[in-house]
C-alpha positions as CSV (number, residue, x, y, z in Angstrom):
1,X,-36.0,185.9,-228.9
2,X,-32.1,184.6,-229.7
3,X,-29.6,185.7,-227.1
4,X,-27.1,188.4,-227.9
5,X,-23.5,187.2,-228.2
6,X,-20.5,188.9,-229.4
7,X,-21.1,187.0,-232.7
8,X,-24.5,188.1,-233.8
9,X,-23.1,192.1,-232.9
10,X,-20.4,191.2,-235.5
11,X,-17.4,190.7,-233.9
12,X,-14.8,188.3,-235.8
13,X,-14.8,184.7,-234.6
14,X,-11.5,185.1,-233.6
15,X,-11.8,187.9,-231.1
16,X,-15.0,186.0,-229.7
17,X,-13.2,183.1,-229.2
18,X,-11.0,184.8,-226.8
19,X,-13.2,185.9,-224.7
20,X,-15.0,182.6,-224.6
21,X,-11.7,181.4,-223.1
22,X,-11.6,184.1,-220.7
23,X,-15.2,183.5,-219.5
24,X,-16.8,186.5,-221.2
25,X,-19.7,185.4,-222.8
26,X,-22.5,187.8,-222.9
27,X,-22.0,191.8,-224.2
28,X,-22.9,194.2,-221.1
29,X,-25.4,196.5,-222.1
30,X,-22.7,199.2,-223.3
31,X,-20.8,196.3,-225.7
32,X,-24.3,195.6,-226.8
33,X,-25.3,198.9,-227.9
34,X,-22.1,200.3,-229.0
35,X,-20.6,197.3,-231.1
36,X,-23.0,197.1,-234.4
37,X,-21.7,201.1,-235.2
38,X,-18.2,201.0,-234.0
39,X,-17.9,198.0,-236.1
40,X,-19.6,199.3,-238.8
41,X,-16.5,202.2,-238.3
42,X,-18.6,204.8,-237.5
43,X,-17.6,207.3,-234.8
44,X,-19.1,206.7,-231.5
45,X,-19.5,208.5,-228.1
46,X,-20.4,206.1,-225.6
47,X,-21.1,206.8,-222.0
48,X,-21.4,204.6,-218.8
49,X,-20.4,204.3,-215.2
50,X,-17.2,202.6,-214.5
51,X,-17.1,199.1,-214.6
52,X,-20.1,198.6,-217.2
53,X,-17.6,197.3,-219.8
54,X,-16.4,200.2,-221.4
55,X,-13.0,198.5,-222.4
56,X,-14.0,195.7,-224.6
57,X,-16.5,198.1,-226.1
58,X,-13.6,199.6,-227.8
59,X,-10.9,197.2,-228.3
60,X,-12.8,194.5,-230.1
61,X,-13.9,197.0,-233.2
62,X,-10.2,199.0,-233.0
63,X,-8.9,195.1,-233.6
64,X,-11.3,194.0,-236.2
65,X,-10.7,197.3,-237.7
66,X,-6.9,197.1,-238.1
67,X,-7.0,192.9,-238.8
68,X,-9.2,193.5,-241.5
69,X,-7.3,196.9,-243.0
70,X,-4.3,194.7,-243.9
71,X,-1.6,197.5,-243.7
72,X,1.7,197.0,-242.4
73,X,3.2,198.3,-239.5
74,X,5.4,201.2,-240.3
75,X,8.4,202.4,-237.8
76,X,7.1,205.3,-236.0
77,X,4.0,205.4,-237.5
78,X,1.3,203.1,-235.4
79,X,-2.0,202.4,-236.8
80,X,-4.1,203.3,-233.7
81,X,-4.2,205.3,-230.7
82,X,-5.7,204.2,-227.2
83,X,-5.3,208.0,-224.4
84,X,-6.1,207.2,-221.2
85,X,-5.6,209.6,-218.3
86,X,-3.8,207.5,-216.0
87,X,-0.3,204.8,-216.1
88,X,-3.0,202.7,-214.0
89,X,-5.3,202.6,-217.0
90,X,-3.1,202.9,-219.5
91,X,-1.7,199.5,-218.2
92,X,-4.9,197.8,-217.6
93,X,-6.0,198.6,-220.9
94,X,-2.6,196.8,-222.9
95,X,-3.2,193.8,-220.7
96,X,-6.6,193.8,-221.7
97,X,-5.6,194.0,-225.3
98,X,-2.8,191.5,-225.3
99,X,-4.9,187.7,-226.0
100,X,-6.8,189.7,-228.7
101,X,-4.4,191.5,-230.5
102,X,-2.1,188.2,-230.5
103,X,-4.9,186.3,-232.2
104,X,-4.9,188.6,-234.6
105,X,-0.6,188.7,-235.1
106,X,-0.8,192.7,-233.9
107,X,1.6,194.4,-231.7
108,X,0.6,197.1,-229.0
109,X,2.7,199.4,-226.9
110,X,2.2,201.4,-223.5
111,X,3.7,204.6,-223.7
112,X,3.2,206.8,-220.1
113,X,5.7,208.7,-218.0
114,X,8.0,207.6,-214.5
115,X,10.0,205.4,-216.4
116,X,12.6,206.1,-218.8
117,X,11.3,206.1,-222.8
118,X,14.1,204.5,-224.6
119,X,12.3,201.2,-224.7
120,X,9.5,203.0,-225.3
121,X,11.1,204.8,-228.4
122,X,12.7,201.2,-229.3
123,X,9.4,199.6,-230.3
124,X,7.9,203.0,-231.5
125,X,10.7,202.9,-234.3
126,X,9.9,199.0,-235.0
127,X,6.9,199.6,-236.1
128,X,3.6,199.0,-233.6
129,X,-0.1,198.7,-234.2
130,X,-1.7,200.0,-231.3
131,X,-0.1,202.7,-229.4
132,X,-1.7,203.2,-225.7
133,X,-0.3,206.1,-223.9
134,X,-1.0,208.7,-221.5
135,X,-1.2,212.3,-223.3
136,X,1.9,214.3,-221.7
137,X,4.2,211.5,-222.7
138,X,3.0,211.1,-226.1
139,X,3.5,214.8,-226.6
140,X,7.2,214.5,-225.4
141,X,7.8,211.8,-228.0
142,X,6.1,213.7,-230.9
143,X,8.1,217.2,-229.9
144,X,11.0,214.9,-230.0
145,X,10.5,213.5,-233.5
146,X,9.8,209.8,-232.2
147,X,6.4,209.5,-233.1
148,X,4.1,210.4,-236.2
149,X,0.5,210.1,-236.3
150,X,-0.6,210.3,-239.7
151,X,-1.3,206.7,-240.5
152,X,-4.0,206.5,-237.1
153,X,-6.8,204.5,-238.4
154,X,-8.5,204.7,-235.0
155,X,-8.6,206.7,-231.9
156,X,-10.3,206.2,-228.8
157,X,-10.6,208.5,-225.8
158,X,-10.8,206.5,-222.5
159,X,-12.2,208.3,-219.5
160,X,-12.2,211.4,-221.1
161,X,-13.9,213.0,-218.4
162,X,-11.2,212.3,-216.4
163,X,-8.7,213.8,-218.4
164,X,-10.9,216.9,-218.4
165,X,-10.7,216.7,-214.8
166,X,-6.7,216.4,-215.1
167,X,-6.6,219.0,-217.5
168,X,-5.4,217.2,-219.9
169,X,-7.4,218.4,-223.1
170,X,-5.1,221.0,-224.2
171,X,-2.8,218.3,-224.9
172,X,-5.5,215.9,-226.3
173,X,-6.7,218.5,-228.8
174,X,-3.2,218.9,-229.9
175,X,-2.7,215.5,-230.7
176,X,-5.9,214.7,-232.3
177,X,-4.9,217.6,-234.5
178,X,-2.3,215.4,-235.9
179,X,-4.3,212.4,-237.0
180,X,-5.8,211.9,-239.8
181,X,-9.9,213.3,-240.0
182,X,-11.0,210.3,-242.1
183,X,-9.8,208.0,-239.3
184,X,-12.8,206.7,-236.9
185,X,-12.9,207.9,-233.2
186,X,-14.6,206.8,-230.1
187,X,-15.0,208.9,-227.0
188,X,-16.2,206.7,-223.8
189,X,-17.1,208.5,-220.5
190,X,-18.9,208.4,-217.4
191,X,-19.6,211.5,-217.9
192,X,-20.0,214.1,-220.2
193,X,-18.9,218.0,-219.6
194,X,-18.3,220.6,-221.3
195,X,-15.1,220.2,-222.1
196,X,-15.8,216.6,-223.2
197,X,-17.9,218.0,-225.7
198,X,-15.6,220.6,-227.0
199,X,-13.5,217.2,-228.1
200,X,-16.7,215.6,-229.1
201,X,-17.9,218.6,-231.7
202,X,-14.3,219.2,-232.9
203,X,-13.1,215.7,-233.4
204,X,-16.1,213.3,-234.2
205,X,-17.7,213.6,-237.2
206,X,-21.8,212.4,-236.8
207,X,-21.2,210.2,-233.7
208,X,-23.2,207.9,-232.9
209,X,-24.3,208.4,-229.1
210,X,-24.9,205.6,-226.7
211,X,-26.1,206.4,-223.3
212,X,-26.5,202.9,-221.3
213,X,-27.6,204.5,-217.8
214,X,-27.6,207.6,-216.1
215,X,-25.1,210.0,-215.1
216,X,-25.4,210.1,-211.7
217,X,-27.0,206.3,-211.2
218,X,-24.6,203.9,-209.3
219,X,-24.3,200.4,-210.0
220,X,-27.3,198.8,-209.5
221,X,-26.0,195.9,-206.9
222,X,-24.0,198.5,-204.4
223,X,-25.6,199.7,-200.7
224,X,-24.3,203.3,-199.4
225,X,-23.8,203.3,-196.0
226,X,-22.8,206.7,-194.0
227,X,-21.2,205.7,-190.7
228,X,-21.4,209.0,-188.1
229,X,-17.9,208.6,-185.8
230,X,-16.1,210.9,-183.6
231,X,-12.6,211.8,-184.2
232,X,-11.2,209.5,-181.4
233,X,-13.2,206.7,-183.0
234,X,-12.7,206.8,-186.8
235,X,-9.4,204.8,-186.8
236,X,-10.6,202.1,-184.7
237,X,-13.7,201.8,-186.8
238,X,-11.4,202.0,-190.0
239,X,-9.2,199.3,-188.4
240,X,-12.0,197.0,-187.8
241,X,-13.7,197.3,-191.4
242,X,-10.1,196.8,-193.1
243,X,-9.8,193.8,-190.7
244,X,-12.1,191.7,-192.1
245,X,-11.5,189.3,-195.4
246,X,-11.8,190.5,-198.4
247,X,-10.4,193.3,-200.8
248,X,-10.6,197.1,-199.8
249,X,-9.8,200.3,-201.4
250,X,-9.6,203.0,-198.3
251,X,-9.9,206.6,-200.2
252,X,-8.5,209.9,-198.7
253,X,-8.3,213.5,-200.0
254,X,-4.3,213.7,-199.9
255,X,-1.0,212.0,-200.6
256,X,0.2,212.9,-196.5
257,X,-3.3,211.3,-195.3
258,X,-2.9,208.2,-197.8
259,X,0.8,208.0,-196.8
260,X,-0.4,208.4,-192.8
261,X,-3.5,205.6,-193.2
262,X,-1.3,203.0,-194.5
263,X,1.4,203.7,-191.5
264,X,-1.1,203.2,-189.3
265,X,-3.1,200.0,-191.1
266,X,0.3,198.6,-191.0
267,X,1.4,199.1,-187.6
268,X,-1.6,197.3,-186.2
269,X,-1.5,194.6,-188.3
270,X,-3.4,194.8,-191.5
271,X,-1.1,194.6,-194.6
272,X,-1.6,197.6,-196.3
273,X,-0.1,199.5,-199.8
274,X,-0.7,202.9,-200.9
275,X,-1.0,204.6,-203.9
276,X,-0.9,208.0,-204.9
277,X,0.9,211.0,-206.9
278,X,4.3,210.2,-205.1
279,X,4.9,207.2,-205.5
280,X,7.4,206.1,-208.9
281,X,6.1,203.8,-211.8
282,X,7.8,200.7,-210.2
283,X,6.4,201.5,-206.8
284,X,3.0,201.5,-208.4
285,X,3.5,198.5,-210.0
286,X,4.4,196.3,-207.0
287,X,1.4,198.0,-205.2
288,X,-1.5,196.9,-207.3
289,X,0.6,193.3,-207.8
290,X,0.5,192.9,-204.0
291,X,-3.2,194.3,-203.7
292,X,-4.2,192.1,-207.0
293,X,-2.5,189.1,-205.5
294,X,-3.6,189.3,-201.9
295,X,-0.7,190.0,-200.3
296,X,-1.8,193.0,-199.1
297,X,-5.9,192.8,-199.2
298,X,-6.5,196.7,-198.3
299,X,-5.5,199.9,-200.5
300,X,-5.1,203.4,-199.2
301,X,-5.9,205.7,-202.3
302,X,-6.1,209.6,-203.2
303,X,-8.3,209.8,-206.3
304,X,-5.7,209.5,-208.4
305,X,-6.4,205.9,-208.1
306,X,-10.4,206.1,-208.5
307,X,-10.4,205.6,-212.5
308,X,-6.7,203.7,-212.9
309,X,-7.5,200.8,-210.5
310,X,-9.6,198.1,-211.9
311,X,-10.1,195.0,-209.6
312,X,-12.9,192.9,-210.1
313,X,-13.2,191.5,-206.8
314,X,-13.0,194.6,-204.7
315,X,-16.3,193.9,-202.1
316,X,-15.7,197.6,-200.0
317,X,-14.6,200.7,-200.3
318,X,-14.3,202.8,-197.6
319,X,-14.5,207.4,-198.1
320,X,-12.0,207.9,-194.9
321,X,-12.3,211.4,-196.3
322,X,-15.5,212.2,-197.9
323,X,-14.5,213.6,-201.6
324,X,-15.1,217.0,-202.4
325,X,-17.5,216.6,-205.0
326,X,-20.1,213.7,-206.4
327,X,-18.1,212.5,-209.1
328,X,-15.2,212.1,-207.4
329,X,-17.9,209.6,-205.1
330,X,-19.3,208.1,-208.0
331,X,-15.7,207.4,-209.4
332,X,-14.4,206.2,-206.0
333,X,-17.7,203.6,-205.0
334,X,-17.4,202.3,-208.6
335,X,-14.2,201.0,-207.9
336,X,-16.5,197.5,-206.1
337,X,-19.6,196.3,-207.4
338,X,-17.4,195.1,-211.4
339,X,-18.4,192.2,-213.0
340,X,-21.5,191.8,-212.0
341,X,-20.4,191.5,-208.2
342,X,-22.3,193.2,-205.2
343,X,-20.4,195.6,-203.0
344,X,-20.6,198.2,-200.4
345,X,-19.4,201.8,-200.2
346,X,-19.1,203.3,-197.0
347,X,-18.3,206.8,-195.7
348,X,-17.2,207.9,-193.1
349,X,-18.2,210.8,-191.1
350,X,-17.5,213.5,-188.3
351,X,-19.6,215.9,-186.8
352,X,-18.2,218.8,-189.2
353,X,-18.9,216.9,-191.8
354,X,-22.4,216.5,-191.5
355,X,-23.7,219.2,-193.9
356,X,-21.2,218.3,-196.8
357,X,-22.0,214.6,-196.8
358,X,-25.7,215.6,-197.1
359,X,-25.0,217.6,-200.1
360,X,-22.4,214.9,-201.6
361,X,-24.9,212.1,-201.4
362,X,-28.3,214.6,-202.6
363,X,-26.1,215.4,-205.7
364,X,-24.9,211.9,-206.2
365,X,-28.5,210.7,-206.3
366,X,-27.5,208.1,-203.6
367,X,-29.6,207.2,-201.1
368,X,-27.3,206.1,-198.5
369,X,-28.4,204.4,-194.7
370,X,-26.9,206.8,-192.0
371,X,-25.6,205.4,-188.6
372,X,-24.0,206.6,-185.3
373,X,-21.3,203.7,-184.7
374,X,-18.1,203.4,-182.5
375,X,-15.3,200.6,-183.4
376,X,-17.9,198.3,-181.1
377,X,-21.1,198.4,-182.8
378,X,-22.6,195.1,-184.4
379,X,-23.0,197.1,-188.0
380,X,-19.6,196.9,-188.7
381,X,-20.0,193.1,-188.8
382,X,-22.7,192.9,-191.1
383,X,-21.3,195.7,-193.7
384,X,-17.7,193.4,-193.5
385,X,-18.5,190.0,-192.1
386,X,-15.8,187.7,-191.4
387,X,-13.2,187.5,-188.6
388,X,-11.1,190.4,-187.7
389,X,-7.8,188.9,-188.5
390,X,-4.2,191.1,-187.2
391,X,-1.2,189.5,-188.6
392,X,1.8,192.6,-189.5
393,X,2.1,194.9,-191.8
394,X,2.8,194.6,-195.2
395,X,6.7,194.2,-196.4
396,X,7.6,194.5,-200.1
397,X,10.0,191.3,-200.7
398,X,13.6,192.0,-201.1
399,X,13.8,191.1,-204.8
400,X,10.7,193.9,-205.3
401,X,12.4,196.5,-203.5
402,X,14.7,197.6,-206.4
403,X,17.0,199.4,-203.5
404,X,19.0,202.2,-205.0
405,X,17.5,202.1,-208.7
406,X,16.7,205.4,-210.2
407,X,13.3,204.4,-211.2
408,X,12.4,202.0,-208.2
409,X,10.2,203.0,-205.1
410,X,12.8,205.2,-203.9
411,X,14.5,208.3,-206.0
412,X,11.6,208.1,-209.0
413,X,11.8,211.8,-209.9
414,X,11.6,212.5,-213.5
415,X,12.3,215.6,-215.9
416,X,9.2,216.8,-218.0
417,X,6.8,214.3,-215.9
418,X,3.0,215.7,-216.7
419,X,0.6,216.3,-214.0
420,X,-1.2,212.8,-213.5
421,X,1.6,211.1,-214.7
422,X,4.3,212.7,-212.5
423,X,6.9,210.7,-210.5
424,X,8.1,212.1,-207.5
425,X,9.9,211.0,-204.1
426,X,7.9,208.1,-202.8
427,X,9.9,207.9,-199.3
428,X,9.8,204.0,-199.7
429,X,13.5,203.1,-199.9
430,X,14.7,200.0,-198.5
431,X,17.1,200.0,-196.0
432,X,21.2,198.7,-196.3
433,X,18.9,195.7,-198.8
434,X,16.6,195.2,-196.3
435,X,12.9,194.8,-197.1
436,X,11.1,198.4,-198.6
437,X,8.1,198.6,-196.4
438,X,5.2,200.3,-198.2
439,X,3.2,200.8,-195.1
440,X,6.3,203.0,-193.0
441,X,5.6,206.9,-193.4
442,X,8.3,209.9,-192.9
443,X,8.8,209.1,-189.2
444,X,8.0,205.3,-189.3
445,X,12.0,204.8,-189.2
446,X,13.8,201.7,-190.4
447,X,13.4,198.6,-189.2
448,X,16.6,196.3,-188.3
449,X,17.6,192.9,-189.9
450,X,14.9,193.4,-192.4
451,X,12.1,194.2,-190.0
452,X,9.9,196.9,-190.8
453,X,8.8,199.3,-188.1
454,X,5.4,197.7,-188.2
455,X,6.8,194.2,-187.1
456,X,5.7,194.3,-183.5
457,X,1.8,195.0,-185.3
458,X,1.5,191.1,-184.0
459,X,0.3,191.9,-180.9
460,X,-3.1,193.9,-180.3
461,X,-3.7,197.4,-180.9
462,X,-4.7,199.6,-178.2
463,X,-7.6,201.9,-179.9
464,X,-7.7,205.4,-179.2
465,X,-4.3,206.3,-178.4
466,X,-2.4,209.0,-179.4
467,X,-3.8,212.5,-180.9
468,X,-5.2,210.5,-184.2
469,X,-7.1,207.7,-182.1
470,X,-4.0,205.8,-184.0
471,X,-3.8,202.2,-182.8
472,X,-0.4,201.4,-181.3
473,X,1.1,198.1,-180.5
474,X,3.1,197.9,-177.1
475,X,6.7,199.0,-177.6
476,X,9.1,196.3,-177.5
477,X,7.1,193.7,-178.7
478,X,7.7,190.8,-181.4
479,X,5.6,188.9,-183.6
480,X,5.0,185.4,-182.8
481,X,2.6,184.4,-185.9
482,X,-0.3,185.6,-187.4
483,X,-2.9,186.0,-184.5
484,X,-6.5,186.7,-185.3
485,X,-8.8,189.5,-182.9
486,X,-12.5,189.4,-182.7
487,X,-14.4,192.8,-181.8
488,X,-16.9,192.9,-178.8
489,X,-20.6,193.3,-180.4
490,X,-22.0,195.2,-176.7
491,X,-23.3,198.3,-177.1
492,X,-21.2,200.3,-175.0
493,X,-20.4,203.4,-177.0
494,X,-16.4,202.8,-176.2
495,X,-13.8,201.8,-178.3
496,X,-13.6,198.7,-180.3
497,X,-12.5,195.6,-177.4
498,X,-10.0,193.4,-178.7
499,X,-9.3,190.2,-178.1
500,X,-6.6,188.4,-178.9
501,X,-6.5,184.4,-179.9
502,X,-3.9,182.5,-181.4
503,X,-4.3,180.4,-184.5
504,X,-1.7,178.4,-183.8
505,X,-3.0,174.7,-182.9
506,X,-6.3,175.0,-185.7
């Protein structure tokens, strides 16, 4: 039997060439099964779990749809429209886009709030193929007159789940109203709810549906783990899985908590960023580039972050706070495991807990390998191997910090932000041009001559202390290099022992 390639589903030499570039060779079962109709320009509704390849599923027919229509780009008036619930996604999607619409000589733009929307207005009014935009935005710029969308040839709905979640549908309804019926639309979605199919039954006319697994199944090469921890003992354990190589995405239930993990990643010694609702556009952005580029290797989340951020190599995500519900955990854990990768998902959980975990997991159909553990036990080793490596917390580089602008990671407040696109205070201001350090909190203070607070994080944490079990390093303490900890692997039900090694003479 021939092999399925993006060419025998149809999809124009160029755009296939691309992707050959880019190491994307083989359809994922979604690409495969959605590709012939979207192509063909019939609607579509498409559902599968994150990471299955939903993206490209849509972008290569919008492309060959608009390259092959051969109309010109009209000011105001783009041909297609990408809504995606979140700046994250909305972001990740136009990069995706870029190589293939430039094969094809078409133009996109990114239209979301936290930043300012002249330039966004600017290339509106020259004339755009592809708009990609977050819904409250858009809806600014069409009450303002900036926008028309009676020449869409295509729309797609990204996540629209998600933007159900958001509440975001009023607003999407309202804006499909103004496109054109004859156009083709596609709907992806992990899952799909009622209001999803209020959208699907008003807007799409005979879609095609695609199904490629099951609502509630994970991805097939992720282990569930649910680690049982006191109070005194879940930031020591948290400190020891973060400390180990490798990409993480921490998740907790609120901004404070996010705000408050990172503080305390950072003060012992693991660079850390966070990102959630407070933070500005900017701030977000030099958060995932640190976090994509290694700088910082762990990311404390709300679930803000559990559909916009998609990293390929994440191997571990960590619940600090179990989520509320089992979507919110099936959206979280499917932020590892992309690209055909394995990973690991692991919550953690305290004695009240117990009984909501049990239900989270049932619902989630996840059958998830539950162990008491304290920062010392030899589990944590084999769920995150590697050295435990303490160096200081992570500082945002002077020419990042973007001290003093309106829109940078300081002052990012914005009139007529939407909820899920908001910008608020993000408390990360540098100080007199110093560095901005995303890992100080309200009372981490400022540190002098460009230190952060977290700059004594070089020497080993004591576990346990303080009301939080929050890992301190000894006041009035400097760094003197990266230093690298190894946890004790006896079984003595205390805290995590650290001892301390320098590198220095490897």
């Amino acid at each position: 039997m021939p092999s399925i390639t993006f060419g025998t589903l149809g999809v124009p030499a160029a755009l296939a060439s691309v992707l050959a570039d880019r190491g994307i060779d083989t359809p994922t079962p979604i690409q495969a099964a959605t590709l012939p109709d979207s192509l063909a320009g019939r609607d579509v509704l498409g559902r599968g779990q994150t990471g299955s390849g939903k993206t490209y599923a849509f972008l290569l027919p919008l492309l060959a749809r608009l390259s092959k229509g051969g109309q010109r780009r009209t000011p105001g008036r783009p041909r297609a429209l990408i809504l995606a619930p979140t700046r994250e996604l909305v972001t990740q999607i136009d990069e995706a886009m870029a190589p293939l619409a430039a094969a094809l000589g078409l133009t996109s733009r990114t239209v979301f709030g936290g930043v300012g929307q002249a330039p966004q207005v600017a290339a509106i009014r020259r004339g755009v193929d592809v708009l990609v935009a977050c819904p409250g935005r858009l809806e600014d710029l069409m009450t303002q007159g900036h926008v028309n969308l009676d020449k869409i040839e295509v729309t797609i709905l990204d996540e629209a789940d998600h933007m159900a979640d958001l509440g975001f549908l009023p607003g999407v309804r309202r804006i499909m109203d103004r496109t054109p019926q004859a156009g083709q639309r596609m709907l992806f979605s992990a899952t799909l709810d009622a209001g999803v199919n209020v959208i699907v039954k008003r807007f799409l006319t005979k879609p095609v549906t695609h199904e490629v697994d099951s609502e509630q199944s994970p991805v097939a090469d992720m282990s569930h783990h649910v680690l049982h921890v006191t109070q005194d003992a879940h930031l020591p354990v948290l400190l020891n899985l973060t400390s180990a190589p490798g990409r993480t995405i921490v998740f907790t239930r609120t901004k404070h908590r996010a705000k408050k993990l990172a503080r305390q990643l950072n003060a012992s010694g693991v660079p850390t960023v966070e990102l959630h609702g407070n933070l500005s556009q900017n701030a977000r952005t030099r958060t995932m580039d640190a976090f994509h580029s290694g700088a910082a290797e762990t990311l404390v989340a709300t679930d803000i972050a559990a559909r916009g951020v998609h990293v390929d190599d994440v191997g571990l995500v960590i619940h600090a706070d179990p989520p509320v519900e089992h979507k919110a955990y099936l959206h979280r854990s499917g932020r590892t495991a992309r690209a055909g990768n394995s990973g690991t998902v692991i919550t953690l959980m305290t004695d009240e807990q117990v009984r909501d975990v049990r239900d989270l997991t049932r619902k989630a159909g996840i059958s998830a390998t539950t162990t008491r553990v304290t920062a010392a036990h030899p589990l944590l080793a084999e769920l995150a191997p590697g050295e435990r490596t303490f160096t200081k917390g992570f500082v945002a580089p002077v020419s990042e910090s973007n001290s003093g602008s309106r829109n940078g990671s300081g002052r990012g407040a914005r009139p007529g932000a939407r909820r899920g696109e908001s910008s608020a205070r993000s408390g990360h201001k540098a100080a007199n041009g110093a560095s901005a350090d995303f890992g100080r909190g309200r009372d981490g203070g400022r540190g002098r001559s460009g230190q952060s607070a977290a700059s004594s994080s070089g020497s080993a944490p004591r576990t346990g202390g303080g009301r939080d079990g929050a890992a301190r390093a000894p006041q009035g303490s400097r760094p003197s290099g990266p230093r690298s900890y190894s946890t004790s692997s006896s079984g003595s039900g205390g805290a995590a022992a650290f001892s301390a090694r320098s590198r220095r003479g490897r």
